[in-house]
N, C-alpha and C positions, 0 to 999 in steps of 0.2 A: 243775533242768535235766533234760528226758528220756535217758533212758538208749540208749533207740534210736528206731529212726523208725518208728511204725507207719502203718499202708495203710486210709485210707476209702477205701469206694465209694457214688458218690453215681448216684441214680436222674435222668435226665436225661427227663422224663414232658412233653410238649407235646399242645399243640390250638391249632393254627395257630400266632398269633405269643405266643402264653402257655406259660406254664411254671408246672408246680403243685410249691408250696412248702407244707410245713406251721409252724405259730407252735408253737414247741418250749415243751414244760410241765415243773416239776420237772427237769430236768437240766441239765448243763452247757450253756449258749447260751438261758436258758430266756428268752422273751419277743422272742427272733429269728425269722426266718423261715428256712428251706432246705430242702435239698432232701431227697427221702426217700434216706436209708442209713443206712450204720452200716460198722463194722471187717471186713475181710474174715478168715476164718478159717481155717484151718489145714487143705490141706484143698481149699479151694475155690478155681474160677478167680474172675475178676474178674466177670466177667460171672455166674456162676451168685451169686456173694455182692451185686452189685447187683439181682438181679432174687428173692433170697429174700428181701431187706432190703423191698422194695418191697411183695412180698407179705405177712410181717409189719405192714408199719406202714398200707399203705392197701387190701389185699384184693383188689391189682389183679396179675393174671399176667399175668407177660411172655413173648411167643411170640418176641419180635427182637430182638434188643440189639446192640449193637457201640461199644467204647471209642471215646471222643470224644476226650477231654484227660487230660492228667496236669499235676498241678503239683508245682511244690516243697514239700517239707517247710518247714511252716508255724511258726516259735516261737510264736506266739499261740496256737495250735492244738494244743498240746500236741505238736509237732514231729510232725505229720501230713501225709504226702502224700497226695493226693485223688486220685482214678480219676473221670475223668465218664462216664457209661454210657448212649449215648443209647437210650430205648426205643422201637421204631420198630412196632413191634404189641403191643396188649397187650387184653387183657379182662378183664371184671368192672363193678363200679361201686365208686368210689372214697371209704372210708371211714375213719374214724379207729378203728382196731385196737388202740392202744394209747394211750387216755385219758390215760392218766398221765405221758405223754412228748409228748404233742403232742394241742394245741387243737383244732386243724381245719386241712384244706386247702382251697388256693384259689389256681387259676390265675391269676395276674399275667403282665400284659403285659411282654415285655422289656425293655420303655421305659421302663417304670414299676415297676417294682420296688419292696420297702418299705426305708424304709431304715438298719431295723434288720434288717440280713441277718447269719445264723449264720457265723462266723468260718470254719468250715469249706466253707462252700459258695459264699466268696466268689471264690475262683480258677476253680473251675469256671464258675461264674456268667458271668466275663467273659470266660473261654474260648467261653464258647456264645455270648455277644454280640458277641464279635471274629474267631469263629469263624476261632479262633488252637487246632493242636492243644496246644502248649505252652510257655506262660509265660514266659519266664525272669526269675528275680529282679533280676540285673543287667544 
């Protein structure tokens, strides 16, 4: 059992009714799909830790961003709360920066989703499809 609750932030990255997920390699969730981030750091807002997670893992700068969703701390998830970060301008061209944690991305449609989606990116996921800013578990 986790000892405290730590904070993702997850890159909320669209083109039209799509949302680009990467297929997670070697790590925890490996063989899922979500969305690009990772832990927020010490240090950092929410926003500045989803938009250097972004540019780490897919090369892509974020110029806009602004919190979408928050969910609850997840037990599956290693009792992680999730930050949704939706990026509303960004540039570059979108590549896989780190090989060894993630296969490749690729825009899915909302509707369609895969459905082996990363535990972590599942709250947010349906925050942005219910365009609900927050969850509640019960």
């Amino acid at each position: 059992m986790a000892t405290h609750i730590r904070v993702g932030v997850q890159a909320i990255v669209r083109s039209g009714d799509r949302i680009l997920l990467g297929l997670r390699a070697n790590t925890f969730g490996a063989g899922s799909w979500g969305l690009p981030g990772g832990h927020l750091e010490v240090g950092e807002t929410l926003i500045g830790a989803a938009c250097r997670e972004l540019k780490e893992e897919t090369g892509v700068q974020a110029w806009c961003a602004r919190v979408v969703c928050v969910t609850d701390p997840d037990l599956a998830a290693n009792h992680h709360m999730q930050i949704g970060v939706e990026i509303s301008d960004c540039t570059g061209e979108i590549q896989v920066r780190e090989p060894d944690r993630c296969e490749r991305w690729v825009f899915w449609h909302l509707d369609s989703l895969p459905d082996a989606l990363f535990v972590g990116s599942v709250g947010v996921l349906n925050s942005v499809r219910n365009g609900v800013f927050h969850l509640p578990r019960d």
